[in-house]
VMD Tcl script that builds the backbone (N, CA, C; Angstrom):
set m [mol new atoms 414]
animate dup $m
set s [atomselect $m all]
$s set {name element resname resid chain x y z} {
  {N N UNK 1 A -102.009 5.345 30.167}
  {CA C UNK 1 A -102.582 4.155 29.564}
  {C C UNK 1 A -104.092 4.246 29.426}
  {N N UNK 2 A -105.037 5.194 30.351}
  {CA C UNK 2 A -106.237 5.840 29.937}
  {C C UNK 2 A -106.730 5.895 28.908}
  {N N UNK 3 A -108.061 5.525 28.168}
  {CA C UNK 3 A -108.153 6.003 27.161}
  {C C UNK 3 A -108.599 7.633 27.106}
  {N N UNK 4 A -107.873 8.141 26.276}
  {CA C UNK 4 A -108.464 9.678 26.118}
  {C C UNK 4 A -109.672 9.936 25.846}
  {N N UNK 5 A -110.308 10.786 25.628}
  {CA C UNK 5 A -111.917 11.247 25.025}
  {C C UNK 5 A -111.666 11.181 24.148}
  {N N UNK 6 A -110.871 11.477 23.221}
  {CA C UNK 6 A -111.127 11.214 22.116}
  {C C UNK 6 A -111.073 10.153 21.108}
  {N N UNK 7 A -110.373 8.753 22.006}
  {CA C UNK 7 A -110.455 7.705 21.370}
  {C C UNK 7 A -112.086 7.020 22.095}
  {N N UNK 8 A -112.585 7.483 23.019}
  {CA C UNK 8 A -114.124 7.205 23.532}
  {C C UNK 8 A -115.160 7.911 22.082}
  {N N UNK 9 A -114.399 9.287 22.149}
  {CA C UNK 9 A -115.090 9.994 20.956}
  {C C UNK 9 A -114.991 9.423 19.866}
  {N N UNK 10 A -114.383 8.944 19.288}
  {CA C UNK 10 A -114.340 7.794 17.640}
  {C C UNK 10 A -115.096 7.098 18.027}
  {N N UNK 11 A -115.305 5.621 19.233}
  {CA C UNK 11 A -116.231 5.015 19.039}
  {C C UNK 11 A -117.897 5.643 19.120}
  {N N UNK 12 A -117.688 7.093 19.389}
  {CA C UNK 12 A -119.284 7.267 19.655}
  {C C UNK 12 A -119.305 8.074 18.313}
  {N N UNK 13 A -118.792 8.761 17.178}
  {CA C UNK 13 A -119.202 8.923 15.718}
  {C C UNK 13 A -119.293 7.780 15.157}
  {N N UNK 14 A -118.808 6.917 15.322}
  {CA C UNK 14 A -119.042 5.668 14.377}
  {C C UNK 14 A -120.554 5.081 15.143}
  {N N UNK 15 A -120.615 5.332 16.249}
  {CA C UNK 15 A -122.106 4.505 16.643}
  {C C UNK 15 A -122.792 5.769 16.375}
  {N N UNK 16 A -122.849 7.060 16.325}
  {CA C UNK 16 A -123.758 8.040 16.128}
  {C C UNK 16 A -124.219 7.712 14.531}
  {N N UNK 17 A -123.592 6.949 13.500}
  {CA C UNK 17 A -123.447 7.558 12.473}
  {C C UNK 17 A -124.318 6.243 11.790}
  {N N UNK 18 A -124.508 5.330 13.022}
  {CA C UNK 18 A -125.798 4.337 12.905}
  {C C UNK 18 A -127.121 4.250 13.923}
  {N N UNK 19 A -126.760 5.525 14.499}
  {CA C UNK 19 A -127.887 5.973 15.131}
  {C C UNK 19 A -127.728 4.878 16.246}
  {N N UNK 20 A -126.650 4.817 16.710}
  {CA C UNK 20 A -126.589 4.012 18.224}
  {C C UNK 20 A -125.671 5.166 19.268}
  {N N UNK 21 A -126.626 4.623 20.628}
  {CA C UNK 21 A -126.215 6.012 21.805}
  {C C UNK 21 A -124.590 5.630 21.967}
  {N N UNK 22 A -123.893 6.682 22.907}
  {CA C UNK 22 A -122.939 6.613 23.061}
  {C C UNK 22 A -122.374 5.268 23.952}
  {N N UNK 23 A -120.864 5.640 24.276}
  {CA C UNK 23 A -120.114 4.624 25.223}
  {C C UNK 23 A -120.064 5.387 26.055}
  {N N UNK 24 A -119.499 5.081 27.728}
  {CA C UNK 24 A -118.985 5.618 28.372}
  {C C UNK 24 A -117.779 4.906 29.370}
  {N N UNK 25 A -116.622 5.662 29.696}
  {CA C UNK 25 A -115.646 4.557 30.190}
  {C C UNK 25 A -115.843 4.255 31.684}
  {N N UNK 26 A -115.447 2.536 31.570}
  {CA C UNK 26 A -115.801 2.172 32.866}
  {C C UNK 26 A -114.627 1.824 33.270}
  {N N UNK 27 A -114.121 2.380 34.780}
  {CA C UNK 27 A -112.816 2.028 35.511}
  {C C UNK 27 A -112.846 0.583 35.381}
  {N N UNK 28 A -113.804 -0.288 35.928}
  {CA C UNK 28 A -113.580 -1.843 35.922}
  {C C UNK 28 A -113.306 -2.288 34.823}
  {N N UNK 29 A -113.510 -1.783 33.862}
  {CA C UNK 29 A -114.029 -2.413 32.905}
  {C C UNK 29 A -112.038 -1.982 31.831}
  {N N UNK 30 A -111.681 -1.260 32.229}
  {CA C UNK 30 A -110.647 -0.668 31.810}
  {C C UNK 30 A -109.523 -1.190 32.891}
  {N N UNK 31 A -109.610 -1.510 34.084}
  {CA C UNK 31 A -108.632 -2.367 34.614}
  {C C UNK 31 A -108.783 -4.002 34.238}
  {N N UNK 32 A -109.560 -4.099 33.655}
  {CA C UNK 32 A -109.750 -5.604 33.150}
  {C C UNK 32 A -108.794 -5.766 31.808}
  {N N UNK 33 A -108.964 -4.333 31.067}
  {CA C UNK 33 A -108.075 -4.929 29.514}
  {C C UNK 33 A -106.980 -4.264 30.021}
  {N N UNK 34 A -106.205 -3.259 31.381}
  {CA C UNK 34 A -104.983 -3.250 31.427}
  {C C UNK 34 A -104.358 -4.104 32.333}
  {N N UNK 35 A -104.824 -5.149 33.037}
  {CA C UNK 35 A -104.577 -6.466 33.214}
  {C C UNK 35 A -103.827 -7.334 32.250}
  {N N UNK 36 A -105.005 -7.623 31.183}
  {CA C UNK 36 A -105.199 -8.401 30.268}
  {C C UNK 36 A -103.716 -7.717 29.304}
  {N N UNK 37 A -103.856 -6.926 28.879}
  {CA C UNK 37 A -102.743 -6.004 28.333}
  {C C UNK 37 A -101.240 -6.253 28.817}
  {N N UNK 38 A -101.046 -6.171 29.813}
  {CA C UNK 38 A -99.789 -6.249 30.680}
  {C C UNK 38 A -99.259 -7.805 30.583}
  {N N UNK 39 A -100.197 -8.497 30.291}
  {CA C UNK 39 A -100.107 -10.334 30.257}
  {C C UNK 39 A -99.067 -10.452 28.979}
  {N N UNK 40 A -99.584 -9.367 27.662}
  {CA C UNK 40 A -99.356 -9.591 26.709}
  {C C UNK 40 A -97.963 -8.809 26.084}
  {N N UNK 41 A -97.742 -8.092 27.227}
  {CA C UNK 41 A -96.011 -7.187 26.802}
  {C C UNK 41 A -95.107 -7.866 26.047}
  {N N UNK 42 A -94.600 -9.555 26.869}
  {CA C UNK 42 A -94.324 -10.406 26.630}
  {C C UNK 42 A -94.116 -11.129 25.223}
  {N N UNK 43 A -94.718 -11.387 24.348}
  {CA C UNK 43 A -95.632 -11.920 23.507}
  {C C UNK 43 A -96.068 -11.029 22.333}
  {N N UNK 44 A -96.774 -10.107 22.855}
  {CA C UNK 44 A -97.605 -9.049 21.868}
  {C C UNK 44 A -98.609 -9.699 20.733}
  {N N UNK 45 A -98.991 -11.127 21.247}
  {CA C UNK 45 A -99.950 -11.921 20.376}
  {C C UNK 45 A -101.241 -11.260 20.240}
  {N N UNK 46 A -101.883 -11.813 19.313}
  {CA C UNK 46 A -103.428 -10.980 19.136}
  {C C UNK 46 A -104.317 -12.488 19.582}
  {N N UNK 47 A -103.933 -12.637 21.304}
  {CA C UNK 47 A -104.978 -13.631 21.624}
  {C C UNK 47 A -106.195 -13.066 22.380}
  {N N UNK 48 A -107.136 -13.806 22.054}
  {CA C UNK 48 A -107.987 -13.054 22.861}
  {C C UNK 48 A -108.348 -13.532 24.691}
  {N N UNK 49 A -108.482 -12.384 25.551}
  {CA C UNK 49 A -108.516 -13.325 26.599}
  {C C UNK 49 A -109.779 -14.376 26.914}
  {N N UNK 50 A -110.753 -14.331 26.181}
  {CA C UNK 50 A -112.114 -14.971 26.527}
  {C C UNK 50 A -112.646 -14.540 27.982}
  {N N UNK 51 A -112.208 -13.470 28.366}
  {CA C UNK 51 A -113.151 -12.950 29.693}
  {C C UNK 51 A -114.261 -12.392 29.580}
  {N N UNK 52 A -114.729 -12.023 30.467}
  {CA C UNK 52 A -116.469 -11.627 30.224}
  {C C UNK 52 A -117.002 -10.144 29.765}
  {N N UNK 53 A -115.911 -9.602 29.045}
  {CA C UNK 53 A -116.328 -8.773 27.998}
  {C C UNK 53 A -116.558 -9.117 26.665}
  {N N UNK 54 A -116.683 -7.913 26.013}
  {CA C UNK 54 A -116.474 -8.158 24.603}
  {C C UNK 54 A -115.213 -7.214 24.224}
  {N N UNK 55 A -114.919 -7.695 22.962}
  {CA C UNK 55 A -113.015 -7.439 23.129}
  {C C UNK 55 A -112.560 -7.026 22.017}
  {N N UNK 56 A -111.876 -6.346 21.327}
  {CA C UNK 56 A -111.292 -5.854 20.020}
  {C C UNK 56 A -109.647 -5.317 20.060}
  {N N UNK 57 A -108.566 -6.099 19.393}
  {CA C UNK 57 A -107.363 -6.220 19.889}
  {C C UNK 57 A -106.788 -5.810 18.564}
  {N N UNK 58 A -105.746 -4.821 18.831}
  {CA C UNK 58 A -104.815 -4.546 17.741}
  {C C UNK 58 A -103.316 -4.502 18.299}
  {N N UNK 59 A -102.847 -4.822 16.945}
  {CA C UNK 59 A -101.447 -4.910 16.660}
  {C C UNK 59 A -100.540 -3.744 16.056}
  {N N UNK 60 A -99.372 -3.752 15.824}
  {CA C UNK 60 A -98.762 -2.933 15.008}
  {C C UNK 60 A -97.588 -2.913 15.800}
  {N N UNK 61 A -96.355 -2.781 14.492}
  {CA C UNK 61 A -94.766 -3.163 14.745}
  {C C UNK 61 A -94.335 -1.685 15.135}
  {N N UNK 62 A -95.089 -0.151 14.429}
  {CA C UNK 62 A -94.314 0.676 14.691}
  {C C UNK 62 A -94.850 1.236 16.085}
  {N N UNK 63 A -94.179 1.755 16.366}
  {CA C UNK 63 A -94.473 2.766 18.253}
  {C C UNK 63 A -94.831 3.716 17.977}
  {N N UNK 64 A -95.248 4.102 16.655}
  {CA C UNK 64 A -96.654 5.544 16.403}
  {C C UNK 64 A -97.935 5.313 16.259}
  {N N UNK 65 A -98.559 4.300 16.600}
  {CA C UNK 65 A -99.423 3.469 16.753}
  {C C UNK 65 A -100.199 4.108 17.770}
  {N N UNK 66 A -101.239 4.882 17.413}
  {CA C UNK 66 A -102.343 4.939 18.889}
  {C C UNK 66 A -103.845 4.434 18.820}
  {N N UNK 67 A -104.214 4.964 20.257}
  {CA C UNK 67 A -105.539 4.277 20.384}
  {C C UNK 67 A -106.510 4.557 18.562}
  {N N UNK 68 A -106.452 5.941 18.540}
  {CA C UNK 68 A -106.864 6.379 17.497}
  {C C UNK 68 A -106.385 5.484 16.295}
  {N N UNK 69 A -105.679 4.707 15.976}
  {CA C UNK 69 A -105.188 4.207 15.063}
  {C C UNK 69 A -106.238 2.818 14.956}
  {N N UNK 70 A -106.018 1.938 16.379}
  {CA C UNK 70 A -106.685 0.884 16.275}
  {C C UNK 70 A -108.296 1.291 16.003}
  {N N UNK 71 A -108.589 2.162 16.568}
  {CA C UNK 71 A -110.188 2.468 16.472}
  {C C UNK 71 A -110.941 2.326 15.072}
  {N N UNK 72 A -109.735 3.376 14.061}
  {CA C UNK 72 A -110.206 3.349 12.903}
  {C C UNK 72 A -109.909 2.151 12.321}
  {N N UNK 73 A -108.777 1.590 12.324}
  {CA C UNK 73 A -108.541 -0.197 11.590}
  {C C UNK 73 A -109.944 -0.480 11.919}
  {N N UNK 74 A -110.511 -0.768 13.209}
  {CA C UNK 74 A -112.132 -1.586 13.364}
  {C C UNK 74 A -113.098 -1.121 12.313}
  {N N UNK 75 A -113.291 0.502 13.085}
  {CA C UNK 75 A -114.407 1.289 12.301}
  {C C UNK 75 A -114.448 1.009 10.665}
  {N N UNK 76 A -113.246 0.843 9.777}
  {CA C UNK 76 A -112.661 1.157 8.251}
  {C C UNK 76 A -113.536 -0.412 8.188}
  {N N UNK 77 A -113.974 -1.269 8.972}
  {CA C UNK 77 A -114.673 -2.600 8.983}
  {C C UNK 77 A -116.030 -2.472 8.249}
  {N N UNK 78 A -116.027 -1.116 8.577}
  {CA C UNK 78 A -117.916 -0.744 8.163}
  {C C UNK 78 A -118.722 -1.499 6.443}
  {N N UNK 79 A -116.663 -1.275 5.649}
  {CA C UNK 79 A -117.166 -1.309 4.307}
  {C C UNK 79 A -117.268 -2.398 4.412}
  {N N UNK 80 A -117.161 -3.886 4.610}
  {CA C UNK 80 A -117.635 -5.121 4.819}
  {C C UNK 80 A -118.333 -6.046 5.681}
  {N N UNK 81 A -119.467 -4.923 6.122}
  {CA C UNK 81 A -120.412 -5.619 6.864}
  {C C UNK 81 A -121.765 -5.281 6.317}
  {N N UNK 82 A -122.426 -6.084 5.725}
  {CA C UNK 82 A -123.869 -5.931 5.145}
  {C C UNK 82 A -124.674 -6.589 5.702}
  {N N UNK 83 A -125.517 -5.379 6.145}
  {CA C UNK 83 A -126.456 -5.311 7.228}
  {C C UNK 83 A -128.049 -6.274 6.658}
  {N N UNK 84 A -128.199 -6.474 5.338}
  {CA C UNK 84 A -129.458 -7.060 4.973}
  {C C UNK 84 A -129.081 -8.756 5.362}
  {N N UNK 85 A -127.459 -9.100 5.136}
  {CA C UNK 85 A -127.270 -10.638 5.201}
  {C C UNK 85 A -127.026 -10.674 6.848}
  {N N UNK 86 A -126.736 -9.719 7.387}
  {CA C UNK 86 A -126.195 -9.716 8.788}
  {C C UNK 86 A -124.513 -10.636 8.298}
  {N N UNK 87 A -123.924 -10.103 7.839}
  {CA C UNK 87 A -122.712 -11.180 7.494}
  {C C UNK 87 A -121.501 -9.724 7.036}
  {N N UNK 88 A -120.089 -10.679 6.751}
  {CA C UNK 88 A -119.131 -10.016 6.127}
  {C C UNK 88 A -119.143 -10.373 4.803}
  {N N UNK 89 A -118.748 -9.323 4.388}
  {CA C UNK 89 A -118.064 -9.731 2.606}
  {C C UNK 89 A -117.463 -11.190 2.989}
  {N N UNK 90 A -117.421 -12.190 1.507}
  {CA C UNK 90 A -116.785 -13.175 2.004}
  {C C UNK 90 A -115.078 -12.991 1.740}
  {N N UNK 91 A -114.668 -13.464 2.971}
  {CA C UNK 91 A -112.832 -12.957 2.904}
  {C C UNK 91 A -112.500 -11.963 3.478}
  {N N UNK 92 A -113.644 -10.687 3.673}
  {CA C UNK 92 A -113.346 -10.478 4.814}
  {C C UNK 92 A -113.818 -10.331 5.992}
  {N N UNK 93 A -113.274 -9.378 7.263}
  {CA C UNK 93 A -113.454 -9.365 8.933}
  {C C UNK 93 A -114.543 -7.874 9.161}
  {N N UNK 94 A -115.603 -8.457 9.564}
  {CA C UNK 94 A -116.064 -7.182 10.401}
  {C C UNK 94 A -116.640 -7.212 11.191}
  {N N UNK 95 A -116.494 -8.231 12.583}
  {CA C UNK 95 A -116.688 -8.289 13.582}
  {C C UNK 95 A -116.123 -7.136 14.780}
  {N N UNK 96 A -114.834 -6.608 14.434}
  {CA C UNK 96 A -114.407 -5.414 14.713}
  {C C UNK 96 A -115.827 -4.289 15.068}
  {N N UNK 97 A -115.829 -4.029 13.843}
  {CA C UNK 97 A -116.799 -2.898 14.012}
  {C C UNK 97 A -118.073 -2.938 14.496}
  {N N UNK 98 A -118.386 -4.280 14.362}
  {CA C UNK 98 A -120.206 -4.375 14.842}
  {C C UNK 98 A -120.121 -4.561 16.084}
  {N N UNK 99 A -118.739 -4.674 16.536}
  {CA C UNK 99 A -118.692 -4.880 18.307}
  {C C UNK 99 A -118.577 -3.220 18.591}
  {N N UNK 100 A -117.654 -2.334 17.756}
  {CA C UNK 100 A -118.002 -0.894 18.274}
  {C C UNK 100 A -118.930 -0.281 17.894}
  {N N UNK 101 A -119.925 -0.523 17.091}
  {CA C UNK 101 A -121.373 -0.095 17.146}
  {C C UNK 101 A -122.540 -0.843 17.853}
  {N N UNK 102 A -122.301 -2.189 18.541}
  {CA C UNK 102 A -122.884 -3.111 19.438}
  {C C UNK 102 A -123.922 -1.869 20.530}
  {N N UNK 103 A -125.226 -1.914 20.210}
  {CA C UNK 103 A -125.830 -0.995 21.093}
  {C C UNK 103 A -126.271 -1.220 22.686}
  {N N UNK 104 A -125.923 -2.440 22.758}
  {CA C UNK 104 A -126.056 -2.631 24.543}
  {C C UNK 104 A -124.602 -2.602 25.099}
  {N N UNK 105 A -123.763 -2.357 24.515}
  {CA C UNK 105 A -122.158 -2.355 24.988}
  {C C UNK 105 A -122.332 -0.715 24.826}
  {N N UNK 106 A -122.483 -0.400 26.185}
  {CA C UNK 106 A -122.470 1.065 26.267}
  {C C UNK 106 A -121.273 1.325 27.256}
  {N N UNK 107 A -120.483 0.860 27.660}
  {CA C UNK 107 A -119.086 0.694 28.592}
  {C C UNK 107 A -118.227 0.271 28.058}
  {N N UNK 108 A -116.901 1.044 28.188}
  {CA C UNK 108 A -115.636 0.928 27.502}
  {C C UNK 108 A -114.387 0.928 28.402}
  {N N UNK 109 A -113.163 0.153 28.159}
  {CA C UNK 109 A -112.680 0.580 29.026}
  {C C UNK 109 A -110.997 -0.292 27.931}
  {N N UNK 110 A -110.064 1.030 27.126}
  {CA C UNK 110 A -109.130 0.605 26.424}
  {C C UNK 110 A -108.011 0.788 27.449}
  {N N UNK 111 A -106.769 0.387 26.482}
  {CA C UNK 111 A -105.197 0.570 27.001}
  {C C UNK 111 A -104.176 0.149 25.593}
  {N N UNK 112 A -103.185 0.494 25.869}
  {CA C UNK 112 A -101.963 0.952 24.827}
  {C C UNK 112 A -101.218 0.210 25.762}
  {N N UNK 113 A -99.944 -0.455 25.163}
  {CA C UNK 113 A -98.960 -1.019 26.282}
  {C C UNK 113 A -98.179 -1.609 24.754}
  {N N UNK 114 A -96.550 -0.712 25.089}
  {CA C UNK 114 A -95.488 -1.382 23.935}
  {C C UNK 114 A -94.938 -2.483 24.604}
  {N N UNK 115 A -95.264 -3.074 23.692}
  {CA C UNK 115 A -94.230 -5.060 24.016}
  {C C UNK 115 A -93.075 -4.861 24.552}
  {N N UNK 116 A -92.955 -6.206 24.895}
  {CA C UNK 116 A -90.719 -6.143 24.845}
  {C C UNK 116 A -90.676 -6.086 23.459}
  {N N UNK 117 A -91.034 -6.648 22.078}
  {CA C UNK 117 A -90.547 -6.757 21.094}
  {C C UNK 117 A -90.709 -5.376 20.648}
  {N N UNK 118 A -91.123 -3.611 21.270}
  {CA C UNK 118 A -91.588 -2.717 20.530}
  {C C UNK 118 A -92.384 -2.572 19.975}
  {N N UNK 119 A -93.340 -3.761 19.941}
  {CA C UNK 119 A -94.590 -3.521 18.767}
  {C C UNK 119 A -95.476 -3.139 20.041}
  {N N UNK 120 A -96.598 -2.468 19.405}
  {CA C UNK 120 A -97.651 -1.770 20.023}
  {C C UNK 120 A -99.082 -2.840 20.381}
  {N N UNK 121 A -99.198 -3.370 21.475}
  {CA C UNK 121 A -101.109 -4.239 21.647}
  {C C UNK 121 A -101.800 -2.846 22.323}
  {N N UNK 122 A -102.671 -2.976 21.835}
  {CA C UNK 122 A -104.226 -2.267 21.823}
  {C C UNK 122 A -105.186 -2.928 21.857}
  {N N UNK 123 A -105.879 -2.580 23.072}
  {CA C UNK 123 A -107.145 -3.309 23.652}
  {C C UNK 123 A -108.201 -2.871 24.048}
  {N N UNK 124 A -109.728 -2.580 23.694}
  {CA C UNK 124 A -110.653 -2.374 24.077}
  {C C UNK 124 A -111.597 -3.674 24.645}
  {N N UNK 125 A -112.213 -3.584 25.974}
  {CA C UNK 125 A -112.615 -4.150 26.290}
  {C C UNK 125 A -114.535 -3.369 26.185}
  {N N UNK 126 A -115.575 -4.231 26.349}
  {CA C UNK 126 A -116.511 -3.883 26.193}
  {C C UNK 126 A -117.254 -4.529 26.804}
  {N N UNK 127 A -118.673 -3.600 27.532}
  {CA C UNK 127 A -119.423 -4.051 28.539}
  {C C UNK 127 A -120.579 -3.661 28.465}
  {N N UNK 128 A -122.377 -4.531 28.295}
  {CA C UNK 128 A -121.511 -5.867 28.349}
  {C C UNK 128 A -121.315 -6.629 26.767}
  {N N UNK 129 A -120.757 -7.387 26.211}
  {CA C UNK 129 A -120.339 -8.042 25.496}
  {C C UNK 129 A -121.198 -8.050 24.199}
  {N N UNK 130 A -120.759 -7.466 22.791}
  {CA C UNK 130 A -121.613 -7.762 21.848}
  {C C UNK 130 A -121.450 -8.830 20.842}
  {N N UNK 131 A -121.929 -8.603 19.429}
  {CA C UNK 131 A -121.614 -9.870 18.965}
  {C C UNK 131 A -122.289 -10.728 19.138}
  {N N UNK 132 A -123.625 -11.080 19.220}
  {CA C UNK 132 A -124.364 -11.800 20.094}
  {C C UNK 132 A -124.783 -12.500 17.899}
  {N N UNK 133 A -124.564 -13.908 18.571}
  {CA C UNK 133 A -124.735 -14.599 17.043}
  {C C UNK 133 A -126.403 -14.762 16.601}
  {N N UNK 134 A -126.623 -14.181 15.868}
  {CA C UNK 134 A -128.057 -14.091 14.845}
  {C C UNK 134 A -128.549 -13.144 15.039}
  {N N UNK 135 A -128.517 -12.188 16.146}
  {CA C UNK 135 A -128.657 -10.386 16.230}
  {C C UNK 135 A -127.770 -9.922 15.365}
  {N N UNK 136 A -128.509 -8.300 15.149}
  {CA C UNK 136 A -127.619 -7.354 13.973}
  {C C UNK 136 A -127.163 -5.955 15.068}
  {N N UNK 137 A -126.368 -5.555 14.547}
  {CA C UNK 137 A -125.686 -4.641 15.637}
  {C C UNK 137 A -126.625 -3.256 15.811}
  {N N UNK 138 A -127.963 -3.099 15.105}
  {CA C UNK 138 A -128.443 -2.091 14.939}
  {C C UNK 138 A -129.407 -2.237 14.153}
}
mol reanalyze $m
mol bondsrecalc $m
mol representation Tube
mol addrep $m
């Protein structure tokens, strides 16, 4: 349930590639979203827990679904976030991604966990917390 290096490694090309330093994984910080994770087997809702990270949650019905999968859904966020308005395209989401290029969220800590229903939740938790409203991620 670890995240591998190489799903640590996606979020640090996508922050390299805005000239923000890397992540690194934090045990606490990674027993917090496989906590949080395990709540959600149940369910498999995309709620968020409101704990004292910052948080990025994916879904998906099939069980080939990996960390790598959710990473890029966020990152693929890039094309609708414009950095002069600090805003999204209107209609769509890219809070995703400005939380994985967030440059004081240098601590990571994901997990994978299939539902009872088979569908796949994916959770990165982030430390400490970005997204910070009227700052730009970079």
């Amino acid at each position: 349930r670890k995240t591998p290096p190489r799903l640590r490694g996606r979020h640090n090309t996508a922050r390299a590639a805005v000239g923000v330093g890397p992540v690194s994984w934090d045990d606490n910080v990674a027993a917090y979203a496989e906590n949080y994770a395990n709540q959600r087997i149940g369910d498999c809702q995309l709620v968020h827990s409101d704990g004292p990270y910052g948080e990025n949650l994916f879904w998906g019905s099939s069980t080939d679904y990996t960390g790598i999968d959710a990473v890029n859904s966020w990152v693929d966020e890039k094309q609708y976030y414009d950095y002069d308005s600090n805003s999204c395209t209107d209609g769509q989401v890219c809070g995703h991604y400005t939380q994985v290029v967030w440059p004081d969220s240098t601590a990571i800590g994901c997990v994978r966990v299939q539902c009872d229903s088979g569908a796949i939740f994916i959770i990165c938790n982030y430390n400490p917390a970005g997204n910070i409203v009227g700052e730009r991620p970079y």
